[in-house]
C-alpha positions as CSV (number, residue, x, y, z in Angstrom):
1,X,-3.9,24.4,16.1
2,X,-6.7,22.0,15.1
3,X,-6.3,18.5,13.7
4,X,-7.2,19.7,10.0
5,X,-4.9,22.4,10.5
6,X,-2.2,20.5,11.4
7,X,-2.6,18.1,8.5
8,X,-3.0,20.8,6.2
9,X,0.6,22.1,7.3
10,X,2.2,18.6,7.2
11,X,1.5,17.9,3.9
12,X,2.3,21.0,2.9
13,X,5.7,21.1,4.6
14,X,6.5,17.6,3.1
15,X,5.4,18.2,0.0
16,X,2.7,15.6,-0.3
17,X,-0.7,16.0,-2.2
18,X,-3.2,16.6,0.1
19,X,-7.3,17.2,-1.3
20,X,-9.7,17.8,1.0
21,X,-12.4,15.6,0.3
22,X,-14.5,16.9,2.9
23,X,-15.1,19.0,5.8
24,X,-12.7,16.9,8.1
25,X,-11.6,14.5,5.7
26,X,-8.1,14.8,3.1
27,X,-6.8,12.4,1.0
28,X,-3.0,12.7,0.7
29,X,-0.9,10.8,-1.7
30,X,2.5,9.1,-0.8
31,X,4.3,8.1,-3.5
32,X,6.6,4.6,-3.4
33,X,8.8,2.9,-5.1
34,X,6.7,-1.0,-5.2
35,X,3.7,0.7,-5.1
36,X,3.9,3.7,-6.9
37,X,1.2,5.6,-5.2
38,X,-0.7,4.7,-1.8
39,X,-3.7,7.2,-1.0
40,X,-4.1,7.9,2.4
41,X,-7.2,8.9,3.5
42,X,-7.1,11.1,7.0
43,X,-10.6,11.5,8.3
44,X,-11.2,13.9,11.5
45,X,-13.6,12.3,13.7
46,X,-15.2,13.9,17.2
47,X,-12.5,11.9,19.0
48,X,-10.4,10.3,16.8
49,X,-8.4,10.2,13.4
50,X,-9.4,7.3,11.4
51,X,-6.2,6.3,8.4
52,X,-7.7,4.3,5.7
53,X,-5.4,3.7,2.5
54,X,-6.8,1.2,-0.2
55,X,-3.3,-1.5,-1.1
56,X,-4.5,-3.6,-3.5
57,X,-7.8,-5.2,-5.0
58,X,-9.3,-8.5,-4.0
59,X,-6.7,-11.2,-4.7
60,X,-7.5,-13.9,-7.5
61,X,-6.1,-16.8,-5.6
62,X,-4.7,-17.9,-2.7
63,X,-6.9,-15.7,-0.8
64,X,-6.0,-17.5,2.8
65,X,-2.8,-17.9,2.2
66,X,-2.7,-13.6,1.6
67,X,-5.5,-13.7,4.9
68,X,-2.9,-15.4,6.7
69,X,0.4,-13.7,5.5
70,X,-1.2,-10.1,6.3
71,X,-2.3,-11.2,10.0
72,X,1.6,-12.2,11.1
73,X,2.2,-8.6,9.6
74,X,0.1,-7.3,11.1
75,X,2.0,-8.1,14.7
76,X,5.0,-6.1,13.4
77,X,3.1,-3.1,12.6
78,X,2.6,0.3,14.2
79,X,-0.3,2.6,14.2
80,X,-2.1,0.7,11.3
81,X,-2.8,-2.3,10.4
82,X,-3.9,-4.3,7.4
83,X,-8.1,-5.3,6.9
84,X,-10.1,-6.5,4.2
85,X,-13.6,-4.9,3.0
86,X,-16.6,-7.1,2.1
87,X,-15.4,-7.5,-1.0
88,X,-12.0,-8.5,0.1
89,X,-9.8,-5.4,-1.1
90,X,-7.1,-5.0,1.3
91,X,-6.5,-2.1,3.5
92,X,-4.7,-0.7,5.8
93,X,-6.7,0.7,8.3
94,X,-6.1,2.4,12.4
95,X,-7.4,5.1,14.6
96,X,-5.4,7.4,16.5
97,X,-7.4,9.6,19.4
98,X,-7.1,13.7,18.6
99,X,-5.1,14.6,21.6
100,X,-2.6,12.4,20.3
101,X,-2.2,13.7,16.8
102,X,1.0,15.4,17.0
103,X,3.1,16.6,13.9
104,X,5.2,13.8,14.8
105,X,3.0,11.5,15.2
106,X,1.5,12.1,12.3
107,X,4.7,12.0,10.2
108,X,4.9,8.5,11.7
109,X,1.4,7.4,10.6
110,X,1.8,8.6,7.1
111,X,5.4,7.2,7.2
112,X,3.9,3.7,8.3
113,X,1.3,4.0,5.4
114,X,3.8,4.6,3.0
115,X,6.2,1.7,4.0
116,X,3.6,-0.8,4.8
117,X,2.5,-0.4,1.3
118,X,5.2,-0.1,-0.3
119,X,7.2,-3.3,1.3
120,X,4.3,-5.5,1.2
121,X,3.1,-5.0,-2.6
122,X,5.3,-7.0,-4.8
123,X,4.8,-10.2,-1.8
124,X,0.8,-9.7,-2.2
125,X,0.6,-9.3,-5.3
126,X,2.6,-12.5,-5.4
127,X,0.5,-14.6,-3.4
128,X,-2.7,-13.4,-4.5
129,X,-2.1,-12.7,-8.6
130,X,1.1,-15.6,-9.2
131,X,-0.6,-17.0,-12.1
132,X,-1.5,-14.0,-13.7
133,X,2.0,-12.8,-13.4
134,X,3.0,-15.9,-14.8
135,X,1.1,-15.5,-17.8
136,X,2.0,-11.9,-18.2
137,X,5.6,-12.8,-18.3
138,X,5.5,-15.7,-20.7
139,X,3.5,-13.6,-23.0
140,X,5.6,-10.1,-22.9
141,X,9.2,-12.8,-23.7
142,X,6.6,-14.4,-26.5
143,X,6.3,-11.6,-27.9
144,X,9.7,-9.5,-26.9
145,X,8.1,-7.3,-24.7
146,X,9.9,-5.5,-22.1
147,X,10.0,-7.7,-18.6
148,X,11.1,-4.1,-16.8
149,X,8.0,-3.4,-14.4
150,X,7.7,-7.6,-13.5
151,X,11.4,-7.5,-12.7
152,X,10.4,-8.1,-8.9
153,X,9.1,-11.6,-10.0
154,X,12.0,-12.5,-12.2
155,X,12.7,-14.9,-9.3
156,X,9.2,-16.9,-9.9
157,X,10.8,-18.2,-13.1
158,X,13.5,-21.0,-13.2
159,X,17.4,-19.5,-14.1
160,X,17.6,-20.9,-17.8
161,X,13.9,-20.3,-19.2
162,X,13.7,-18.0,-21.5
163,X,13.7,-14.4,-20.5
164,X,14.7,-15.7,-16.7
165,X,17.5,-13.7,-16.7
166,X,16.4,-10.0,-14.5
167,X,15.9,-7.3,-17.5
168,X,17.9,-4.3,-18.0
């Protein structure tokens, strides 16, 4: 069974959406709970699969501190691992030769996408977008607006402020 076969039946079998984008190239969607959606890109090289998955635009601020926060991460991961493009979007990004791509090892690349993503999000976005968060929040309880999709940051503001409390 080839590589693109294989991938083909994978997604398939897991129920993931899986395009091709090209002649050895798909872009299958995982779907998370922090991140709603990562796309994973799966590109079929001569001799290797290349994993590419965009996680989150350029931050605003704090850019080293993010820099620096994804490289310890980095040690603790397996099979990818986060990058940065030249316009300092974040990735995560590995290489896996073909005589290793195994359903199972696939399952575990796509798995490692997935959770990388989705466990890291809220804490990037955190570092690299506190202040518009910040602002977003004071201006959803000026105006009563619900606080239910910034309830991960409920802990930025101080127990007592108004609309500190986590929303229903």
């Amino acid at each position: 069974m080839s590589v693109n076969e294989l991938i083909e039946r994978v997604c398939a079998e897991r129920e993931l959406p899986c395009e091709r984008t090209g002649e050895n190239s798909y872009a299958v969607t995982l779907p998370g709970t922090h991140k709603l959606r990562t796309v994973c890109n799966l590109i079929v090289g001569e001799h290797a699969l290349r994993v590419e998955a965009f996680v989150m635009r350029q931050p605003d601020e704090r850019r080293e501190e993010l820099w620096a926060w994804l490289l310890r991460r980095n040690a603790r991961l397996y099979g990818v691992a986060f990058s940065i493009d030249a316009n300092g979007d974040v990735y995560l990004t590995g290489r896996v030769g073909l005589a290793a791509v195994t359903e199972e090892e696939l399952d575990r690349l796509l798995g490692a996408v997935l959770t990388y993503a989705d466990e890291s999000f809220d804490t990037m976005l955190e570092i690299g977008f506190g202040a518009a968060i910040r602002r977003e929040w004071e201006w959803r309880v000026k105006r009563g607006e619900s606080l239910a999709n910034l309830r991960a940051f409920a802990h930025l503001f101080p127990t007592g402020s108004p609309g500190s409390e986590p929303p229903q």
